[in-house]
N, C-alpha and C positions, 0 to 999 in steps of 0.2 A: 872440440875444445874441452878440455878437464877444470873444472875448479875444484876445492876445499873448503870444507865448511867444519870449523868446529861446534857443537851442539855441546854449551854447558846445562847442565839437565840436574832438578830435584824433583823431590813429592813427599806429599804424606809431612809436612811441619808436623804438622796439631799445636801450635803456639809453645814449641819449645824455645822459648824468645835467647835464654843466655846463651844455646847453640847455634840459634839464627843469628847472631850476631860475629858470632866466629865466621859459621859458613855465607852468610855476605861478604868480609872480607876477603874471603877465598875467591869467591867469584870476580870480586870488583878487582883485585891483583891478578888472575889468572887472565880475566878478559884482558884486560893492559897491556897484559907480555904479550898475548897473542895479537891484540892489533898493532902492539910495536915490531912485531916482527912480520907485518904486514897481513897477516893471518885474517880470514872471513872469520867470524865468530856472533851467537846467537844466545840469548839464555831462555830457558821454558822450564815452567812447572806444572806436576801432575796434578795439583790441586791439595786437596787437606791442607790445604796451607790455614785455615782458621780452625780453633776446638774452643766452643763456648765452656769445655772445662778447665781452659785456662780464665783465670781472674782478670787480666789485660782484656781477653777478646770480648769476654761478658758484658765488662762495664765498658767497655769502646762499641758494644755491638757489630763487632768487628772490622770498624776504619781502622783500628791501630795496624790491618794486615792489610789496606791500603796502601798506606805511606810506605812501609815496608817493603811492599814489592817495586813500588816505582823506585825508591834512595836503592834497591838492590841492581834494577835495572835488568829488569825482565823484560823479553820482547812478547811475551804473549803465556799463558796460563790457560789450562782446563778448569772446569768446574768441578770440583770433590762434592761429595755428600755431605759434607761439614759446611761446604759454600750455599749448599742448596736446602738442605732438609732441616737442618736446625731453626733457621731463624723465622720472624714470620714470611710470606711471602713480597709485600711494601718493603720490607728491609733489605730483604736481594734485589729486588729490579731496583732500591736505589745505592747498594753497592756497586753494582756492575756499572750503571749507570755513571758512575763516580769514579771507577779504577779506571787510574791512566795505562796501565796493564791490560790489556784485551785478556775477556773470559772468553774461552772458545767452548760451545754446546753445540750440537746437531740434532742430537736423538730424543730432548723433550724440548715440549713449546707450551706456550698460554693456548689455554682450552680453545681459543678463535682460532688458534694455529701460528700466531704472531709470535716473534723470537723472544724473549724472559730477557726484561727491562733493558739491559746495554748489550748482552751478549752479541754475542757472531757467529755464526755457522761457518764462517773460511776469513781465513787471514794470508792476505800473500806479502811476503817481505823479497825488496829487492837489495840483495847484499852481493858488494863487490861488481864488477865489469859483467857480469853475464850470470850470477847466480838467481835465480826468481823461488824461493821458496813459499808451497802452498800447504799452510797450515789447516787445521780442524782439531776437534774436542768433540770426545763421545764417556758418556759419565754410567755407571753402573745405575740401571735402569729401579732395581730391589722391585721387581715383579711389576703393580701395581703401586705401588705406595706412594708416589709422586701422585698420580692423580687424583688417590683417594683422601691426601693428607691435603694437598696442594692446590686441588684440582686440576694440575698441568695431563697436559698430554702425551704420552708418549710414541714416539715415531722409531721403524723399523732400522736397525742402528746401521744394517751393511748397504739396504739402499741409501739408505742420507749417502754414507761415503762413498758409492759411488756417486751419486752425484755431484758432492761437494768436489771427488776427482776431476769428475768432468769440467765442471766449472773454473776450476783451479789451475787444468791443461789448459782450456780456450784462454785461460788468462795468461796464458806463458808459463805456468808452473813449470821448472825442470828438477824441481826435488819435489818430493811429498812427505811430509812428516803428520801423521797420526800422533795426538796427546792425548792419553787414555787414562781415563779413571774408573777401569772395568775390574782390573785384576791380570796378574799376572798370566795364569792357567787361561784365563777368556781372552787374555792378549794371544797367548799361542793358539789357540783355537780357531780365531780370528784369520787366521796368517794364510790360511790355504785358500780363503775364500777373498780374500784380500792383495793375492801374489800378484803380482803386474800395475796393482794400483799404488799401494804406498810401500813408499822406501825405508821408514824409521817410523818404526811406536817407541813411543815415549812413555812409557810406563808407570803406572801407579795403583794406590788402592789395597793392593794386596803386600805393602811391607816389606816385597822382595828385594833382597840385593845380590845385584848379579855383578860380580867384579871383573867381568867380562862380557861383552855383547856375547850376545847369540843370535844366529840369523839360521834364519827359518822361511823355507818358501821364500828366497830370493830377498826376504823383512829382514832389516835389522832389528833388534830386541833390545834394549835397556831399560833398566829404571834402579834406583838409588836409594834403597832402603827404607828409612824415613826419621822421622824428630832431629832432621836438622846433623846426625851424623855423618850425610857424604856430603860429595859432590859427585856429579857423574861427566864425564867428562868422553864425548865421542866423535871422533874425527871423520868424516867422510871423504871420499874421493867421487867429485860426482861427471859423467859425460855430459855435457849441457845439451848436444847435438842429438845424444839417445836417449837423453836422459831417463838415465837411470847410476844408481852406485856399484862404481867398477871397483872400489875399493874400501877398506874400513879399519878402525884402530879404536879399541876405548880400556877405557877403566873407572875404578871408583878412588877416589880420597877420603880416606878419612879424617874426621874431623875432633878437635879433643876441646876440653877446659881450660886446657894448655894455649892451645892457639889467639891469637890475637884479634880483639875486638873492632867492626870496622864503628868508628866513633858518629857517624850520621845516624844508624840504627839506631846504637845506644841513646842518642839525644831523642830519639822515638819513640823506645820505650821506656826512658826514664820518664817524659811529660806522661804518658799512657798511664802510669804507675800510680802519677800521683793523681790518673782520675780515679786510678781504681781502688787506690786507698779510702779517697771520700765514698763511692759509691758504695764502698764495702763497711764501714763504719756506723751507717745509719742503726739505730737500735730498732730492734720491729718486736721484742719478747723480752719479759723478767720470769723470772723462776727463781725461788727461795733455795732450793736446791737443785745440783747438779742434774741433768737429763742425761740417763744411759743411755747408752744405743738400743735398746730393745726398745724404750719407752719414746725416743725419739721417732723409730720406726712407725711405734704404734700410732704416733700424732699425725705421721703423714698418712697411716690409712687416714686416718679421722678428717685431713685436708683435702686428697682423693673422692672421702664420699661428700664431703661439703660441697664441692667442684662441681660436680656431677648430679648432686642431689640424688642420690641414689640409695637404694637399700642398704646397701651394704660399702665398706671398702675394706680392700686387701692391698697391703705392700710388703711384697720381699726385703727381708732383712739388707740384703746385698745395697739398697737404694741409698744406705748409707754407710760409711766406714768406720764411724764414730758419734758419740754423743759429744754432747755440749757441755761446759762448764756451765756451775747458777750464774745468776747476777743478772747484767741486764747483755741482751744476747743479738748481737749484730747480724746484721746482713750477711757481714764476711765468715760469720762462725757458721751458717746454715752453708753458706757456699764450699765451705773446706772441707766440713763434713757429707756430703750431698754435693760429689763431683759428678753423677753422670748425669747425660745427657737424653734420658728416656722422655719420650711424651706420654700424655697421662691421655688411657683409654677409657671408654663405657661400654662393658659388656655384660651379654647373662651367662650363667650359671644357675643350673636345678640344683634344689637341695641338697638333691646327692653328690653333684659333683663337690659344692661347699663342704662337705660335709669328707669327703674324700681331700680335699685339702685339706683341713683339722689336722688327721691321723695323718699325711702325707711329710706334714710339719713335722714332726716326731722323727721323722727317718731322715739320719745323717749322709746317708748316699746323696739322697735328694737335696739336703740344705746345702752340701758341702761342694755340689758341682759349681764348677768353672765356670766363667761365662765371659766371653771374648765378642768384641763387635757391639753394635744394638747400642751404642752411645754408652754401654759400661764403663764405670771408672769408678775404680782401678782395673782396667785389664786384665783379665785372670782372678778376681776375685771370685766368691762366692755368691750364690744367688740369698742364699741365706735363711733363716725360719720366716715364716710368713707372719706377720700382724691385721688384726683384723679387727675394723669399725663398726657398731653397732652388732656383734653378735656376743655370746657368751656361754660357755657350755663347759662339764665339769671332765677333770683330766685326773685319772686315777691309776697308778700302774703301765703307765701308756697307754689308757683307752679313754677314747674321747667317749661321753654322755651328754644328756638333759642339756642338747643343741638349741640357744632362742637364737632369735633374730626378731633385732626390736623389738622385746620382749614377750614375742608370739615362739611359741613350739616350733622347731623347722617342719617346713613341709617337703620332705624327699621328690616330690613331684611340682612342684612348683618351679617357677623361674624367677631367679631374683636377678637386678641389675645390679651392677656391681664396679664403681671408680677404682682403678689401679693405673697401674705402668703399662707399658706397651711389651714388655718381656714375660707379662703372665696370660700373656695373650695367645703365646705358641707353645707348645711342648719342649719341642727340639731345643728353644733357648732354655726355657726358665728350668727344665728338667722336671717339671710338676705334671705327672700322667691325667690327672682328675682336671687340667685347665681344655685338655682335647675335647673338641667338637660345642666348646663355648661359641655363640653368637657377638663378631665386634659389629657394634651400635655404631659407634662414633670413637677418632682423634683425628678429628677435623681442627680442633680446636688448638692453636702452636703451642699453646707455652707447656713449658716441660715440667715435668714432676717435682723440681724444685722451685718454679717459679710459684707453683700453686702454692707449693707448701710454705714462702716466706709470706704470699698475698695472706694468707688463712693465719700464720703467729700472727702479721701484722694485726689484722681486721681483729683478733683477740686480745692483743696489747691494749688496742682501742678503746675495747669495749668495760 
């Protein structure tokens, strides 16, 4: 016996809401024709569907990509990094808890080993006369960092999936679809060690658009760009008897400005809009004059070491895009300036290495690198000059001098603690050579670099 199954497929939003609104439409017409013409059809996403640097997701704490995915009419979703690692952890186990949308995870669990608040390790859909589809979700692990930020535990990704197979066959599975929010390159990677087990990964993570399936080790392969410009669109031909896919067809849509609004969204993020107006509104700072960007930076060091109570603090230029106008200065002005999405760390640093950032600040190679991932935004911006709390030292000619910290002499052999971001933590991101073989203490703690830094205007509008 042969059936068909169409697989409407996205990933990667990040709260582009005015193209999410197009590309629902798309989906909610596409699925229509196909079950008017009798067609099995399905819809899944790779996940990033929420980005706390959008203002909607912030102030909604991310229900507004609740309501969103259900009025879209999605049969089931992955967990992204955005669903998981941004918020506190009480706030995920009760969005999942709450999305009528199944979040599918396998590969981390609550330190007891129990599933993370509503999730699912296997979802089976029975669609049409004989189709039994066995779903799963496995999410990009980032080493360590889920347990050490989260305390979640991480589980070995290719046994979960075999299991989750197995499970999935006793249940009647005769398709198998993998939802992945690993990446593209670890999707293909995946495929040899995974051939006989699943039929279709569903791809995300990694941005790619592939305007044609690729099948690999017997896998089909897709996934659909991301912010909301495709749709992905992939037909199968499946043996119910052997199950397995004897055949296959797909592509991508594009999607424009142009195209037409589905108006249930729109009535979703128009109410979302207007929480995020008020939430964004509240005043938390005055300043007689204008805040530049340099001087802006330098306030979030000063926020960073208040956080932390630490020696010292350092924030990259990059933490912001822009200063603020005077006057009296909102919530939403810290938020538009101050888009990414970093948590703020406590680490050491010897005098020297301190002291090796100074001069490191000076070198445009190093301020002017790139920086892509790590909750940055804007994407490809610059890491930037470095600012720095509670130290002071004299700059002449390009050479840094007469180092204090806290008005003590630096001590080149000493260890000082130090509040900052989580991208001056690694080399490789922040480009700064002198941040290598730093001790991280602690970012245990969720809220992110900007949250500290509106708590800290606030607490000083106050006072």
């Amino acid at each position: 016996m042969k059936e068909t199954l169409t697989i409407l497929h996205t990933n990667d939003l990040h709260g582009h809401y005015d193209l999410a609104l197009r590309q629902a439409a798309l989906i909610k017409k596409r699925k229509q024709e196909l079950l008017d013409q009798g067609e099995n059809v399905i819809v899944l996403d790779g996940g990033d569907h929420m980005d706390l640097s959008m203002n909607e997701c912030l102030a909604t704490s991310g229900a507004i990509h609740l309501e969103m995915l259900a009025a879209t009419g999605y049969d089931a979703m992955t967990v992204g990094n955005n669903e998981l690692l941004r918020l506190p952890m009480e706030r995920i186990r009760e969005l999942s808890q709450q999305s009528k949308v199944p979040w599918l995870l396998l590969n981390i669990e609550e330190a007891d080993g129990s599933q993370i608040g509503g999730t699912k390790e296997t979802l089976l859909l029975e669609v049409g006369e004989h189709l039994k589809i066995g779903l799963f979700g496995a999410t990009d692990q980032f080493e360590d960092t889920y347990e050490k930020k989260h305390g979640l535990r991480n589980k070995n990704t290719v046994k979960e999936i075999e299991l989750a197979v197995e499970k999935l066959r006793n249940d009647g599975a005769n398709l198998i679809i993998f939802l992945s929010h690993m990446g593209y390159h670890t999707d293909l990677g995946l495929t040899k060690e995974l051939s006989g087990l699943v039929d279709v990964i569903v791809g995300a993570h990694s941005h790619t658009v592939l305007n044609q399936p690729e099948f690999v080790s017997d896998i089909v392969v897709v996934q659909a760009g991301s912010f909301g410009k495709y749709l992905g669109e992939l037909k199968v031909t499946v043996d119910t008897d052997q199950k397995k896919v004897v055949d296959h067809t797909g592509h991508l849509t594009e999607i424009s400005m142009d195209d037409v609004s589905d108006p249930e969204l729109s009535e979703i993020v128009d109410r979302a809009r207007v929480v995020t107006d008020k939430f964004l509104s509240e005043i938390i700072y005055n300043s007689d004059d204008d805040i530049i960007h340099e001087e802006l930076v330098k306030l979030m060091a000063h926020s960073v070491k208040d956080f932390w109570q630490s020696d010292i603090g350092i924030m990259y230029g990059g933490a912001a895009s822009s200063g603020v106008a005077g006057g009296d200065i909102t919530k939403g002005d810290i938020v538009n300036a101050c888009k990414s999405m970093q948590s703020s760390a406590l680490i050491e640093l010897t005098g020297e290495q301190i002291a090796g950032l100074l001069n490191e600040t000076l070198n445009e190679e190093i301020t002017n690198r790139k920086v892509y991932g790590n909750g940055f935004r804007p994407q490809g911006g610059s890491i930037g000059k470095l600012q720095f709390a509670g130290v002071i030292w004299t700059e002449l000619d390009n050479n840094i001098s007469d180092i204090q910290i806290n008005g003590e002499p630096i001590d080149f052999s000493k260890t000082y603690t130090i509040g900052t971001g989580m991208p001056l933590v690694y080399e490789e991101v922040s480009g700064y050579p002198s941040v290598n073989g730093n001790k991280l203490i602690d970012y245990s703690k969720v809220l992110m670099v900007k949250d500290i830094f509106i708590d800290y205007l606030r607490k000083c509008h106050s006072e």
